[in-house]
C-alpha positions as a Markdown table, in Angstrom:
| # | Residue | x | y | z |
|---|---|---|---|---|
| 1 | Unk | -1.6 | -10.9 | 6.1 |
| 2 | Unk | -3.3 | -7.1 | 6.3 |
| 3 | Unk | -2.4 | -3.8 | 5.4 |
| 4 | Unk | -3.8 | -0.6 | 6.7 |
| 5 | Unk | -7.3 | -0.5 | 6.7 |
| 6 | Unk | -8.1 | -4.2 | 5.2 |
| 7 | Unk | -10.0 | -5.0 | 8.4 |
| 8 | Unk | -11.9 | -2.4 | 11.0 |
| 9 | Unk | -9.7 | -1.4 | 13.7 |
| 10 | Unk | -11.0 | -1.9 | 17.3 |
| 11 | Unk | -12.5 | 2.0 | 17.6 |
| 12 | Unk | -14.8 | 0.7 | 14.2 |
| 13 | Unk | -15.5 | -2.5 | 15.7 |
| 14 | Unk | -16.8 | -0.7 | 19.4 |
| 15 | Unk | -18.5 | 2.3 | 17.7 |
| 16 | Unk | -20.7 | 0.2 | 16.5 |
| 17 | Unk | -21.9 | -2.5 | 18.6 |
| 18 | Unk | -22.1 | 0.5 | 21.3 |
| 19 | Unk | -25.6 | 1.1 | 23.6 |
| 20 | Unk | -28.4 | -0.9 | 22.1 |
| 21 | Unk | -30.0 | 2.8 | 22.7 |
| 22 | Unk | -28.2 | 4.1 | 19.6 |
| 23 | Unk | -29.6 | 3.7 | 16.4 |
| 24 | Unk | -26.7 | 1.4 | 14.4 |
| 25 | Unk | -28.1 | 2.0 | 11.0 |
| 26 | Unk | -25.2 | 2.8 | 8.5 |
| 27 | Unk | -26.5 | 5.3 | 6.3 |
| 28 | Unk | -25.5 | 4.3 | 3.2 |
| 29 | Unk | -23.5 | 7.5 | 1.5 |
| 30 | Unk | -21.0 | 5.4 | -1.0 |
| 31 | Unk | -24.2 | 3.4 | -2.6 |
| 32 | Unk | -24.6 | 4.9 | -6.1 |
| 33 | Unk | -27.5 | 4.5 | -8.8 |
| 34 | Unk | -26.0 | 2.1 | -11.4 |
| 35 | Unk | -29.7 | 1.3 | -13.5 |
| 36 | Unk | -27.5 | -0.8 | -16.4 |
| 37 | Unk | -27.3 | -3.4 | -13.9 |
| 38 | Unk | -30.9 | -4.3 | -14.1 |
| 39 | Unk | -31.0 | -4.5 | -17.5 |
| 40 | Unk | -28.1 | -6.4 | -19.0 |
| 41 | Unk | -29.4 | -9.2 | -20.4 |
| 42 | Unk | -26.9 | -12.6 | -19.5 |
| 43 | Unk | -26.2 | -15.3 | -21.5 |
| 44 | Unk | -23.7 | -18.5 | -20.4 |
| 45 | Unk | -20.4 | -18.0 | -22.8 |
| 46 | Unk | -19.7 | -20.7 | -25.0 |
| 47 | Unk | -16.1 | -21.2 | -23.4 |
| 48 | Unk | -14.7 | -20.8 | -19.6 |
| 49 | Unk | -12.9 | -17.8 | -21.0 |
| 50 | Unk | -14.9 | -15.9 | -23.3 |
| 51 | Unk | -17.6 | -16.0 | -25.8 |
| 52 | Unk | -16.9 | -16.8 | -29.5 |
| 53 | Unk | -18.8 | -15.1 | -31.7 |
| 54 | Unk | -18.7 | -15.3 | -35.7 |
| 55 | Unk | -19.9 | -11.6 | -37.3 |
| 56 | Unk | -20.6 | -11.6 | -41.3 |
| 57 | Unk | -18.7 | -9.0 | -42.3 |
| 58 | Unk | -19.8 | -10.0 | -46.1 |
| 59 | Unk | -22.4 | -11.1 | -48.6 |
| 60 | Unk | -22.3 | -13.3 | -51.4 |
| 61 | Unk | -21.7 | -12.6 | -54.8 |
| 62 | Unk | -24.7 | -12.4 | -57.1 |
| 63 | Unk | -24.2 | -12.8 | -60.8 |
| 64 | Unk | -26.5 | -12.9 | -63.9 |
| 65 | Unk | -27.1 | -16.1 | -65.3 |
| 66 | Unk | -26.6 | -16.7 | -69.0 |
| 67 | Unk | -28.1 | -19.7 | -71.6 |
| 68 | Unk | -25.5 | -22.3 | -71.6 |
| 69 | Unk | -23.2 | -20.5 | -69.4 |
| 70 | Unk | -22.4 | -21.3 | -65.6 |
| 71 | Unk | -22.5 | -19.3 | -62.6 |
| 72 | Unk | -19.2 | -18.4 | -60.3 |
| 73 | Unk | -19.5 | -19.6 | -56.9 |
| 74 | Unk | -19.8 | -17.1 | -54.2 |
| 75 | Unk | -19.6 | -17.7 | -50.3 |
| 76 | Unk | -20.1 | -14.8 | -47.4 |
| 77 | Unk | -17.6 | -13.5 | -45.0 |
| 78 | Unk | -16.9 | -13.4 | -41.4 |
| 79 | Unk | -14.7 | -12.5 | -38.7 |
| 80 | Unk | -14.0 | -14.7 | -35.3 |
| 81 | Unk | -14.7 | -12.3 | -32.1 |
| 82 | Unk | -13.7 | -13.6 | -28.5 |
| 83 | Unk | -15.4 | -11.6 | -25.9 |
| 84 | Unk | -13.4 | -11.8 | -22.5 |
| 85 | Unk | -14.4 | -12.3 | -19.2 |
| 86 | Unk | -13.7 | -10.9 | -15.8 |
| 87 | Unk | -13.4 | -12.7 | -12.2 |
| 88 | Unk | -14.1 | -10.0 | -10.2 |
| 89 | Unk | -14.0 | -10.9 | -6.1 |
| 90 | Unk | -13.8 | -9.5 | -2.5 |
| 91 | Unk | -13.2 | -10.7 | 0.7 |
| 92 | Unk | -14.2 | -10.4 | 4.4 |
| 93 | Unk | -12.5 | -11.7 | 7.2 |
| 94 | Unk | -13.1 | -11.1 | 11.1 |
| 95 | Unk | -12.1 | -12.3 | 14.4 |
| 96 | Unk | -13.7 | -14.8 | 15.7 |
| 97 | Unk | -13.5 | -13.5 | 19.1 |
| 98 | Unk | -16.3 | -10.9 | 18.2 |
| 99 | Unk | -18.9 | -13.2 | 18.2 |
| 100 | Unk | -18.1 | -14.5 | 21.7 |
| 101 | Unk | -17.7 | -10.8 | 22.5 |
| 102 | Unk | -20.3 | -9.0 | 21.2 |
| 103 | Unk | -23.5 | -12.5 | 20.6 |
| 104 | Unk | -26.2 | -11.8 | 18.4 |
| 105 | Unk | -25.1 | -8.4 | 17.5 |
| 106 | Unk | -22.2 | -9.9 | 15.4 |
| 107 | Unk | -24.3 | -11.5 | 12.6 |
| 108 | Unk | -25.9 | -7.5 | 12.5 |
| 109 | Unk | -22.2 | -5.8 | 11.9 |
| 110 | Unk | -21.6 | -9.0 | 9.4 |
| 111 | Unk | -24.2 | -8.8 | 7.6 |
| 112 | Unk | -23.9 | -4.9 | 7.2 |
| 113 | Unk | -20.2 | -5.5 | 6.4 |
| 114 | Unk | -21.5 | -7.9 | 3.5 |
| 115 | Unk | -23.9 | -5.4 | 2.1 |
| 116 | Unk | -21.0 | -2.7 | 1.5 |
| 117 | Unk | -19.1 | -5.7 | -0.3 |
| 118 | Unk | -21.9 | -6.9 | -2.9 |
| 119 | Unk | -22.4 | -2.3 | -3.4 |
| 120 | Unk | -18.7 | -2.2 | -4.3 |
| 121 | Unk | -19.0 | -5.2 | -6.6 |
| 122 | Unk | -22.0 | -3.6 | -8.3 |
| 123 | Unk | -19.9 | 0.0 | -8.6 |
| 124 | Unk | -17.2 | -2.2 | -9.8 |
| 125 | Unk | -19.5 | -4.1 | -12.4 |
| 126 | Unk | -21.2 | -0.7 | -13.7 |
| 127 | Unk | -17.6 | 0.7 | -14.2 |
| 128 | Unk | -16.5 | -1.7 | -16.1 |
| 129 | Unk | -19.5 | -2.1 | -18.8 |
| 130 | Unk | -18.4 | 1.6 | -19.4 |
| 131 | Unk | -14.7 | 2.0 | -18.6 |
| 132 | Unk | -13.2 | -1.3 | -18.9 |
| 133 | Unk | -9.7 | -1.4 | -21.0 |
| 134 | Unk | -8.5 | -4.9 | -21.4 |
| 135 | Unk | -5.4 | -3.2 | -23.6 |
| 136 | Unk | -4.7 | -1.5 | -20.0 |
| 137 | Unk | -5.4 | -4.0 | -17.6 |
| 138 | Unk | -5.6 | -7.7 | -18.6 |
| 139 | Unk | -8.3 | -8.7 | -16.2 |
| 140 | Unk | -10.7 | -6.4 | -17.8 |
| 141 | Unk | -13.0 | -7.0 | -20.3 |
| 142 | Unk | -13.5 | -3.7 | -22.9 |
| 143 | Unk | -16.4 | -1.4 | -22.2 |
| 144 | Unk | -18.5 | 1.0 | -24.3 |
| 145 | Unk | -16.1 | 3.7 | -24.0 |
| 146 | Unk | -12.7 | 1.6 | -24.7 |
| 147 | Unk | -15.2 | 0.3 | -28.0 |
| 148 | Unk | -16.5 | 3.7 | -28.9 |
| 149 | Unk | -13.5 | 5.9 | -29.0 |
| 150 | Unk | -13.0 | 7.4 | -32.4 |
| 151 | Unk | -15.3 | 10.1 | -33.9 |
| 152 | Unk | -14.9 | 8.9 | -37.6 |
| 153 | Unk | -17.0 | 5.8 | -36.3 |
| 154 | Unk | -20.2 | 6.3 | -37.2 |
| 155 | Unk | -21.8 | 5.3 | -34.3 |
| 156 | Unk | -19.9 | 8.4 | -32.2 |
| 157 | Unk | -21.1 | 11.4 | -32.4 |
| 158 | Unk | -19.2 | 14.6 | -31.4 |
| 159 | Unk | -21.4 | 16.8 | -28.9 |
| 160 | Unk | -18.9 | 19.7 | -29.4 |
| 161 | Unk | -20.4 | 20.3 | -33.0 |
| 162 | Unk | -23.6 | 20.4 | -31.6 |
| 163 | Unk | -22.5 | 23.2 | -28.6 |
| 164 | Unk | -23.3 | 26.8 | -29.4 |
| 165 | Unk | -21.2 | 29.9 | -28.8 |
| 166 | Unk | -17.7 | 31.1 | -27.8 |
| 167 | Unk | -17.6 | 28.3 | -25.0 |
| 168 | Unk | -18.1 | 25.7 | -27.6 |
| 169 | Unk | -14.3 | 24.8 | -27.9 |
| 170 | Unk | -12.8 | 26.4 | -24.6 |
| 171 | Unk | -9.8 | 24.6 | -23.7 |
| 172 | Unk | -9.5 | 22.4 | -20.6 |
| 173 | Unk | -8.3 | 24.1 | -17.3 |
| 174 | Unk | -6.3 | 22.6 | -14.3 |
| 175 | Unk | -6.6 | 19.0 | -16.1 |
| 176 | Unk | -10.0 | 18.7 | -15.6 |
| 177 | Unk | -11.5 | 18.1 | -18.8 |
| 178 | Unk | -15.5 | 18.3 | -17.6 |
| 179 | Unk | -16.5 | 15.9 | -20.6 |
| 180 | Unk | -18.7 | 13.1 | -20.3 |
| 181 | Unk | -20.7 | 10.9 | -22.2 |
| 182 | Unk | -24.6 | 10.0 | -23.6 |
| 183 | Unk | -25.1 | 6.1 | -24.7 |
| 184 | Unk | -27.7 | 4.4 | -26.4 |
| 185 | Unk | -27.9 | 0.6 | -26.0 |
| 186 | Unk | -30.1 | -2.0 | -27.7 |
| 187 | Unk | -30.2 | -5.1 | -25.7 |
| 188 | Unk | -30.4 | -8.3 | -26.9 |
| 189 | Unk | -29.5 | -12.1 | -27.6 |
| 190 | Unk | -27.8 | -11.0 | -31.2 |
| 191 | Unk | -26.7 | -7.2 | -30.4 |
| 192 | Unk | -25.3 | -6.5 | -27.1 |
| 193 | Unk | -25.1 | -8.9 | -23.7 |
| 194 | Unk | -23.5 | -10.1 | -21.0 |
| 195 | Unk | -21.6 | -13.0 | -20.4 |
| 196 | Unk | -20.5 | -15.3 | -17.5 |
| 197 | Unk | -18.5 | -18.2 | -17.7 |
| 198 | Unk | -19.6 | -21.5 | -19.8 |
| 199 | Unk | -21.3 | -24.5 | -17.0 |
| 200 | Unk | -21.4 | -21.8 | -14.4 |
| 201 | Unk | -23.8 | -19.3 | -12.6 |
| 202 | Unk | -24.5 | -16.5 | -13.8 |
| 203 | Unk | -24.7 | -13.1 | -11.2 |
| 204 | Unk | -23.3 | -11.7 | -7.6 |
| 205 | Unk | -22.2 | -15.1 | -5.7 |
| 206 | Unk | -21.9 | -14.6 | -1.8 |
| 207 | Unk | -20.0 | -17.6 | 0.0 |
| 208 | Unk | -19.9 | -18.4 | 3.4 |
| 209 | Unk | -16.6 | -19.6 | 4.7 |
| 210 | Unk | -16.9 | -20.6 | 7.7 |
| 211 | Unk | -14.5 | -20.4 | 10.0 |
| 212 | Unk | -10.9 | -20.9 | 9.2 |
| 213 | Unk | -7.0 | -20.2 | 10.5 |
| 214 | Unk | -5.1 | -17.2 | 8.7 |
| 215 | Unk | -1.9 | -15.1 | 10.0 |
| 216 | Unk | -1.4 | -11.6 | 10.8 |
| 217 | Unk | 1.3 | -9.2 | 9.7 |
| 218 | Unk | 4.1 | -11.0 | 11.8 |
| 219 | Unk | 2.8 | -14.2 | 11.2 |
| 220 | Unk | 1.0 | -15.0 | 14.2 |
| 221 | Unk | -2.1 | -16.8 | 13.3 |
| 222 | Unk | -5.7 | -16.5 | 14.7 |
| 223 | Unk | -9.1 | -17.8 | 13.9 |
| 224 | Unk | -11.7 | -15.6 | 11.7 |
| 225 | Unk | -15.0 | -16.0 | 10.1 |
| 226 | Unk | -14.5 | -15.6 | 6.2 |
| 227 | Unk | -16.6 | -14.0 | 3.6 |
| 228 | Unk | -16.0 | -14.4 | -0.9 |
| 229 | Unk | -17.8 | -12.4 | -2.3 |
| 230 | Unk | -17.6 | -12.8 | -6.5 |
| 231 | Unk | -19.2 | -12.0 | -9.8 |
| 232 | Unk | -17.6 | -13.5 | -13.2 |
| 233 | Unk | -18.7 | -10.9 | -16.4 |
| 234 | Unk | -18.3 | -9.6 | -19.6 |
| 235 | Unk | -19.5 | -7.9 | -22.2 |
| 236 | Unk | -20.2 | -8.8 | -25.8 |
| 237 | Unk | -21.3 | -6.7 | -28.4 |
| 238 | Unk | -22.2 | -8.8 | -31.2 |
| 239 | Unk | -23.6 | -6.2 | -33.4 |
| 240 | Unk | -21.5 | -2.8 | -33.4 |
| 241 | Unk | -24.6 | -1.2 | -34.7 |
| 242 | Unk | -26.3 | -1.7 | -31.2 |
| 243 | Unk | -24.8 | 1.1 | -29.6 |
| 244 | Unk | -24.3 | 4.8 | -30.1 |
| 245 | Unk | -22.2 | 7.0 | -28.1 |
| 246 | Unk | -22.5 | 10.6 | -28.2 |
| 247 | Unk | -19.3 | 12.1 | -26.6 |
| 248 | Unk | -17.4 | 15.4 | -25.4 |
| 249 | Unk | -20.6 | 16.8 | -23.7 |
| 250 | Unk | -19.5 | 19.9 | -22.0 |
| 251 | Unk | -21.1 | 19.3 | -18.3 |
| 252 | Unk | -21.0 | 22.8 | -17.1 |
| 253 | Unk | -23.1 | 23.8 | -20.0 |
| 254 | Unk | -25.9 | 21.5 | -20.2 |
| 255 | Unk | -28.6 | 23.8 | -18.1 |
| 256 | Unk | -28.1 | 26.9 | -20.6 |
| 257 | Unk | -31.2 | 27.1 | -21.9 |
| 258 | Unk | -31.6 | 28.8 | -18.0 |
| 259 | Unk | -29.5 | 31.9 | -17.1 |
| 260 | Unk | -27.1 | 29.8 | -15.5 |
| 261 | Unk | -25.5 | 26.8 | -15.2 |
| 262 | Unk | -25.7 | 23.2 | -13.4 |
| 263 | Unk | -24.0 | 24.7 | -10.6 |
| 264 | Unk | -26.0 | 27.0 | -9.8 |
| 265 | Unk | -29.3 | 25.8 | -11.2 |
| 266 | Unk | -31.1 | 25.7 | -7.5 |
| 267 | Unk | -31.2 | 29.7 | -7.4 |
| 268 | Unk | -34.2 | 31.5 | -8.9 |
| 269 | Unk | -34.1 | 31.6 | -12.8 |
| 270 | Unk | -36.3 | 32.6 | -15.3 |
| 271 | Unk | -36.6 | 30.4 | -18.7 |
| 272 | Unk | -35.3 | 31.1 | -21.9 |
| 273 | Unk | -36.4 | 30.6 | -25.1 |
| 274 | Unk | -32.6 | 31.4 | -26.0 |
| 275 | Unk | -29.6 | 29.7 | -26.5 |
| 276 | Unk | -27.4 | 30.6 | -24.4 |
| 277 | Unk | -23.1 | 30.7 | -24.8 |
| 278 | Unk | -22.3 | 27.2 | -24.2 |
| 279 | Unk | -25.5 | 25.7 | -24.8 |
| 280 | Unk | -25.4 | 21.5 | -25.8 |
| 281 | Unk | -28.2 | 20.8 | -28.2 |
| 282 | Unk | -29.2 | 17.5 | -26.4 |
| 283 | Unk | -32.5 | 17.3 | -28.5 |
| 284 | Unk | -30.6 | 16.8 | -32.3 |
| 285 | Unk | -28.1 | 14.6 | -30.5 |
| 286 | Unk | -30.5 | 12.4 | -29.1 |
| 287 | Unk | -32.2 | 12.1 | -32.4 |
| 288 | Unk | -29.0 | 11.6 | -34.6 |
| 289 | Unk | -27.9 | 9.0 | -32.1 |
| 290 | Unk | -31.5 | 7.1 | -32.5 |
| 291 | Unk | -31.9 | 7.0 | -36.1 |
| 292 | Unk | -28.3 | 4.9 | -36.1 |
| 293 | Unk | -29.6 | 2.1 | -34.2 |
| 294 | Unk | -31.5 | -0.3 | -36.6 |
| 295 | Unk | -34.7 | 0.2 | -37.1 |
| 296 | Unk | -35.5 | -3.1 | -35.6 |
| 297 | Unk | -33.2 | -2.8 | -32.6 |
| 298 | Unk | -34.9 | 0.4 | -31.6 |
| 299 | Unk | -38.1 | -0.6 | -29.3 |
| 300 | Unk | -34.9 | -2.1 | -27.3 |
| 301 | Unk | -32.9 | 0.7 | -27.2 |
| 302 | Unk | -32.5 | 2.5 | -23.9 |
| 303 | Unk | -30.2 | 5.6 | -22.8 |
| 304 | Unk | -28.0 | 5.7 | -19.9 |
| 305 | Unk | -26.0 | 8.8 | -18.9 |
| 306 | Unk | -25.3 | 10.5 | -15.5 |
| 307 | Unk | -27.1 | 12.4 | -12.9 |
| 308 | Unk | -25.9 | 16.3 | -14.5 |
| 309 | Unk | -26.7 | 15.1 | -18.3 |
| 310 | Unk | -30.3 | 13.5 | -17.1 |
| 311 | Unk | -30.8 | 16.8 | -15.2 |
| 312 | Unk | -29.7 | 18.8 | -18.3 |
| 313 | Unk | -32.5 | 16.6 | -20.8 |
| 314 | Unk | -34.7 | 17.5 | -18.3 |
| 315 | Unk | -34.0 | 21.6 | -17.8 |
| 316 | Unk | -33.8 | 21.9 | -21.7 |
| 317 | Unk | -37.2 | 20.2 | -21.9 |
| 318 | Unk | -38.9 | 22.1 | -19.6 |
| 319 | Unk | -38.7 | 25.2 | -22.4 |
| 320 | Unk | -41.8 | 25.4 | -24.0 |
| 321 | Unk | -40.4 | 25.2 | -27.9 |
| 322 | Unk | -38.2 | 22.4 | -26.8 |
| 323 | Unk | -40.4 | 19.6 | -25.7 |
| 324 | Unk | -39.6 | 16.2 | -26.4 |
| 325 | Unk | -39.0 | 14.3 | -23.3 |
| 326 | Unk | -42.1 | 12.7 | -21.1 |
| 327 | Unk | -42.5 | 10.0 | -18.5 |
| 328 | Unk | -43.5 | 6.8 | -18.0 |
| 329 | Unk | -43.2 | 2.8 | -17.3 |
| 330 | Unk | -40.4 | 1.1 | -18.1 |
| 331 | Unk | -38.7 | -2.3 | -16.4 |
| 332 | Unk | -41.2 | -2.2 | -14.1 |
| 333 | Unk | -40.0 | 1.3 | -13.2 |
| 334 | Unk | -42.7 | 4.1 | -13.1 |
| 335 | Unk | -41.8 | 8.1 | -13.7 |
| 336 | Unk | -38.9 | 6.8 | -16.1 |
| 337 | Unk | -37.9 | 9.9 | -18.5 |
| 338 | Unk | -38.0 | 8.8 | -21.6 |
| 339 | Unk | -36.4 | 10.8 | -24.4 |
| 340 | Unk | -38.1 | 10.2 | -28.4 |
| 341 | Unk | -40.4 | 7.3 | -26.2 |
| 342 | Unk | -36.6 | 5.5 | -25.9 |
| 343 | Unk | -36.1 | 5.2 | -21.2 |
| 344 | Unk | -33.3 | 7.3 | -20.1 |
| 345 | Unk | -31.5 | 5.4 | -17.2 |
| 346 | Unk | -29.0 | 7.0 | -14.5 |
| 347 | Unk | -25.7 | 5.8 | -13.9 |
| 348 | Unk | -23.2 | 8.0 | -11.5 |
| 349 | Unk | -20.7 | 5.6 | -12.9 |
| 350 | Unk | -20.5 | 7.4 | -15.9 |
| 351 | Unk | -17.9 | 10.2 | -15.3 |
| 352 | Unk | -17.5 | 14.1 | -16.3 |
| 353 | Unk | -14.0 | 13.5 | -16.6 |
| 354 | Unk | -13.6 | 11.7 | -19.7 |
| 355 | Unk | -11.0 | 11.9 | -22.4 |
| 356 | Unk | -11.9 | 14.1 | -25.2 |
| 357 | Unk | -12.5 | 11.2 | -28.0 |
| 358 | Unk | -10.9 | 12.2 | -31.0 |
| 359 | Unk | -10.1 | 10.6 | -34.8 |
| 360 | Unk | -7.4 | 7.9 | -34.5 |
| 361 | Unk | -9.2 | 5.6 | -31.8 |
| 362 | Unk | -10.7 | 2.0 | -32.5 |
| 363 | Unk | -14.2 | 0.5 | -33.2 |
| 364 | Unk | -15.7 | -2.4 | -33.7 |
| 365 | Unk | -15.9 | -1.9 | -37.6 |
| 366 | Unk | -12.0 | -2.2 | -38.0 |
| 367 | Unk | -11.6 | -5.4 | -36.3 |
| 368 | Unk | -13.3 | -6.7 | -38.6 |
């Protein structure tokens, strides 16, 4: 059965199979720039559930070795990690009588229908590598944010110590905190992946239903052409080293090397070599952040963060005595920023609304 705006009503449906003069294009406005999705390396789990993972947590004892005398035995230490998995799905459904209606222009509205299914799941997908809180909702699996949530983790790092001038710890106003978010991730088979479910496929599934009966809101029933559309992930950070989070950036302060702000950063402005009230040194955080990351993790390493942070890298590099970002190749991508020759990667997923982390959250280190 439907509710409100499950399926398009008949004013949708005739806007736009109207005139074949009229261009029916939909011009995409809800498709967002998610780059983490063509990056996550996937690996089949090792159960239908999750991924088991064993982390040494550690070493051996080593002794000195006397004439005569034995040597204790020693053994290493470890901790079980299950990594979780999420079925994420959507589903399309219309009336059969639109075919016989509207012919060849149907499989034109369906497949433009299915295209704003398979962007949702993506959104959805991106969210949830970030955002996703298995403590708050079952279903989830944890993302970076949910992992990385307490300061005294070494692998945080507090941008607010790093902001200059009165603004630096301005309280909050109308609830809106205006804090987001840098990460730095090193991909790989032993640090951080994704998942999908063991003896499966891995990626975006779209299934073709055919057609089938199913019931209105009063129970009437009618015939319709179905749609699934699903994707079954997770995440799994193996190695907590693999990731740095540098959190509580100030967003309306991250163009003050200008006179002004993100807002307002279009209007004519002149450069300064100052800093500014406000201003978010984003060169030392990006630096602190990359000497975390194992040395041998760090030609893997790659930075996501949103469109006003990117923009902000990019302003404070454009002052002459602060030059440390260039541009190149990278996954086949050309005119990549790339900050300390580590890619920097948009994702609008990534909000400037977050929590202020604090001391007191979880990490990886304490499960262990």
């Amino acid at each position: 059965m439907y509710a409100p705006g499950d399926v398009g009503t008949l004013a949708e449906i005739q806007e736009f199979y109207r005139s074949q003069k009229v261009d029916t294009t939909i011009i995409e406005l809800m498709n967002q720039t998610n780059d983490i999705l063509d990056h996550v390396p996937f690996r089949e789990a090792n159960t239908v559930k999750g991924h088991e993972t064993r982390l040494r947590t550690g070493l051996p004892e080593i002794y000195f070795r006397q004439l005569y005398r034995g040597t204790p035995i020693s053994k290493s230490q470890y901790s079980r990690v299950v990594e979780g998995i999420g079925m994420l799905e959507g589903r399309m459904e219309l009336d059969i009588k639109e075919k016989e209606l509207y012919g060849a222009t149907f499989g034109t509205y369906r497949a433009s229908e299915a295209k704003a299914f398979m962007e949702a799941l993506r959104q959805k997908a991106a969210t949830l590598f970030f955002y996703g809180d298995h403590a708050r909702l079952a279903d989830e699996f944890d993302g970076f944010a949910t992992r990385y949530n307490d300061i005294n983790n070494p692998h945080v790092i507090d941008a607010s110590e790093f902001t200059y001038g009165s603004n630096s710890g301005e309280e909050e106003e109308d609830g809106e905190t205006g804090l987001t978010s840098m990460y730095l991730v090193a991909w790989g088979p032993d640090s951080v992946h994704g998942i999908f479910p063991k003896e499966s496929i891995g990626g975006l599934k779209h299934t073709d239903l055919g057609t089938y009966t199913t019931m209105d809101n009063e129970i009437r029933k009618f015939e319709v052409y179905g749609d699934l559309f699903s994707w079954n992930l997770g995440l799994a950070v193996r190695d907590w080293r693999a990731v740095v989070r540098i959190c509580n950036i100030k967003t309306k302060y991250l163009a003050n090397t200008l006179t002004g702000t993100l807002a307002n950063a279009n209007n004519e402005s002149k450069v300064s070599s100052t800093r500014e009230d406000g201003w978010v040194n984003l060169k030392d955080l990006t630096i602190i952040a990359k000497s975390k990351i194992p040395a041998g993790m760090r030609n893997r390493a790659v930075w996501y963060c949103n469109p006003q942070v990117l923009a902000g890298l990019e302003i404070q590099s454009s002052d002459t005595k602060n030059v440390h970002l260039h541009y190149g190749e990278y996954f086949g991508v050309q005119n990549v920023p790339a900050i300390h020759s580590r890619p920097v990667f948009e994702c609008e997923c990534i909000t400037n609304n977050e929590e202020r982390v604090t001391a007191g959250g979880s990490y990886p280190e304490k499960s262990e």
